[in-house]
C-alpha positions in Angstrom: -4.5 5.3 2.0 -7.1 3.0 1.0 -9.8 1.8 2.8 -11.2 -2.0 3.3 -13.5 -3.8 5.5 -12.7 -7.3 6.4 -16.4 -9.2 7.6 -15.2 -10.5 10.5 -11.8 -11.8 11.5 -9.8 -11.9 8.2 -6.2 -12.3 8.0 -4.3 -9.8 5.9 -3.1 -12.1 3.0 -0.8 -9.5 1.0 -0.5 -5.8 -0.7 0.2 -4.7 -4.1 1.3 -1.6 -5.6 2.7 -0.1 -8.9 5.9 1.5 -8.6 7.3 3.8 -11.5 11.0 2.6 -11.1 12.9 0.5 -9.1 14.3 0.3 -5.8 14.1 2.1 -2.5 12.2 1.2 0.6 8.8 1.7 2.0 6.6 1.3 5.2 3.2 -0.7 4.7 1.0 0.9 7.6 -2.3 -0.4 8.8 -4.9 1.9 10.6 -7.9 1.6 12.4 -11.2 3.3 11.0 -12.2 6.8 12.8 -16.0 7.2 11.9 -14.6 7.1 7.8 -10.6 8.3 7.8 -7.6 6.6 9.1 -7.1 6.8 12.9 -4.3 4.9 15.0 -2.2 3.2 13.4 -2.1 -0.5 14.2 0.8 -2.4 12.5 4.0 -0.9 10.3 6.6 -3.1 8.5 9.4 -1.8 6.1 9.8 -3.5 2.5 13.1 -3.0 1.1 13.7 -6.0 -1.2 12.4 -7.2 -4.5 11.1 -3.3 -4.9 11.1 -3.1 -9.1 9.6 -1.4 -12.0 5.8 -2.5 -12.3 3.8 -4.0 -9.7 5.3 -5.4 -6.2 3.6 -7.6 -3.9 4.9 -8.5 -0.5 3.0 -11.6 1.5 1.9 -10.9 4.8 0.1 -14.4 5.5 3.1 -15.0 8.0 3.1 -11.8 9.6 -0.2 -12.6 11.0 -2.1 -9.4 10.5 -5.8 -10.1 11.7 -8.5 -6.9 10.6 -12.1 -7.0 11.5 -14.6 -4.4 9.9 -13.3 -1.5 8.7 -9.2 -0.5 8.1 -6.9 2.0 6.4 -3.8 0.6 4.5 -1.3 3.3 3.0 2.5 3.7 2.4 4.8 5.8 3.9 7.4 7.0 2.1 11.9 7.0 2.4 13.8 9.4 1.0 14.7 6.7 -1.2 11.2 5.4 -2.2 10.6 5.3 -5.7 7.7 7.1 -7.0 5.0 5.1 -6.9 1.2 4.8 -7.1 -0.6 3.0 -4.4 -2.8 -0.1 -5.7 -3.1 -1.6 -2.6 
């Protein structure tokens, strides 16, 4: 999980991470902020294309995520997630 504060409403534009191989699928969840760690969760979407060696991206302009202040995004792992390291 990482934490960021948006100053205001801010639209989520897009997250990145390193994977360490290819493949696999993910969740991309978004949390609220509980006085400093993640609370409820507020949005979830599965990425299962494009997933490669290096870093990924996935665009979320469209999907029309809107944070104000403080939020949590993380990944949630498949059994068939590659082994990656978050750089959202």
């Amino acid at each position: 999980m990482v934490k960021f504060n948006a100053p205001g409403d801010q639209p989520v534009v897009r997250a990145r991470w390193y994977q360490m191989s290819g493949g696999g699928a993910l969740y991309l969840k978004f949390f609220d902020d509980n006085n400093g760690v993640p609370g409820e969760e507020i949005h979830s979407t599965v990425v299962a294309q494009n997933l490669v060696e290096g870093w990924c991206e996935r665009d979320l302009l469209d999907a029309g995520y809107v944070m104000n202040g403080d939020f949590w995004m993380g990944i949630k792992a498949f059994s068939s997630t590659s082994p990656s390291i978050s750089g959202l």
